[in-house]
N, C-alpha and C positions, 0 to 999 in steps of 0.2 A: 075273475068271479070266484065267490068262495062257495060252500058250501056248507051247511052244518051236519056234524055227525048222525049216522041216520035219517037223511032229509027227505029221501024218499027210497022205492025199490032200487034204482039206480044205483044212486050212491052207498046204498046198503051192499050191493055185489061188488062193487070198484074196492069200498073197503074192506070187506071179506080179503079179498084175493089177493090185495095188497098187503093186509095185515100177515096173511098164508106165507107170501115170498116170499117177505122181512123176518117171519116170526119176532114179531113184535104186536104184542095187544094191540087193538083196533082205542080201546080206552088211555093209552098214549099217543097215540097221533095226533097232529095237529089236523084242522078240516081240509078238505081237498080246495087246490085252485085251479083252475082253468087259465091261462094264459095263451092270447089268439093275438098275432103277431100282423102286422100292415107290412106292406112293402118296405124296407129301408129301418124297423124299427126293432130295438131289440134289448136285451135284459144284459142294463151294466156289469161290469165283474162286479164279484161277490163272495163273501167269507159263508158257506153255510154252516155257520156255528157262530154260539154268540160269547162275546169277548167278557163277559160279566163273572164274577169270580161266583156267582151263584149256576154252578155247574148241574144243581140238583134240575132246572129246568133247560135244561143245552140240549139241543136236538142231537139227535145221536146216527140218525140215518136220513136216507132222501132215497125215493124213487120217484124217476121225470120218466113220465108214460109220454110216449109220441104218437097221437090220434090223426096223424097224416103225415101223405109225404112232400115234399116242398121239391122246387127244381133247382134252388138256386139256393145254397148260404142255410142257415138255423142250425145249424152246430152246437151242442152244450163244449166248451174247451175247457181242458183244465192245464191253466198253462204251467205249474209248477212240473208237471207229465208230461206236458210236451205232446197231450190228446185229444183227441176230438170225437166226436162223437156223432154222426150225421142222422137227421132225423130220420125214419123209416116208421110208415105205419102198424102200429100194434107192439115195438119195441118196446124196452124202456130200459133206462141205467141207475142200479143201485148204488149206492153209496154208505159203504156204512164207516162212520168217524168214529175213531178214537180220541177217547177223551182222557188225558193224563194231566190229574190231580197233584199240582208241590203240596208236599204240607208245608 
């Protein structure tokens, strides 16, 4: 599920607080998703960054907030690190990517 920027009081405070951690303006961020997982089902690997030589729109960071906790398995991994990352409520993992420009 997404949401739009300033959608309501809610998501007014999630992006405050998120913008606060990152120091990164609230007016670059992409919207908020919600992602709610079934038994057995789960988010293929993934580059988060995009491969386009147009670098001026590249995401530059991630934060994945964890709104519960699970018994079994939902791990974010990053296997080039060789980490994982186990969910636990009210957590979350920042990520901030570098991005190096060839001229």
């Amino acid at each position: 599920m997404f949401f739009e920027e300033n959608e309501n009081e809610w998501v007014q405070k999630i992006e405050t607080r998120a913008s606060e951690l990152m120091n990164i303006p609230i007016s670059h961020a992409e919207p908020l998703q919600i992602l709610h997982y079934k038994d057995g089902e789960q988010y293929q690997p993934h580059l988060d960054y995009f491969t386009s030589e147009n670098v001026v729109n590249n995401r530059i960071s991630t934060l994945v907030m964890y709104l519960n906790d699970v018994e079994k398995g939902g791990e974010t991994y990053f296997p080039n690190l060789h980490f994982s990352v186990a969910p636990k409520k009210g957590s979350a993992v920042f990520l901030n990517i570098l991005i190096r420009i060839i001229a």
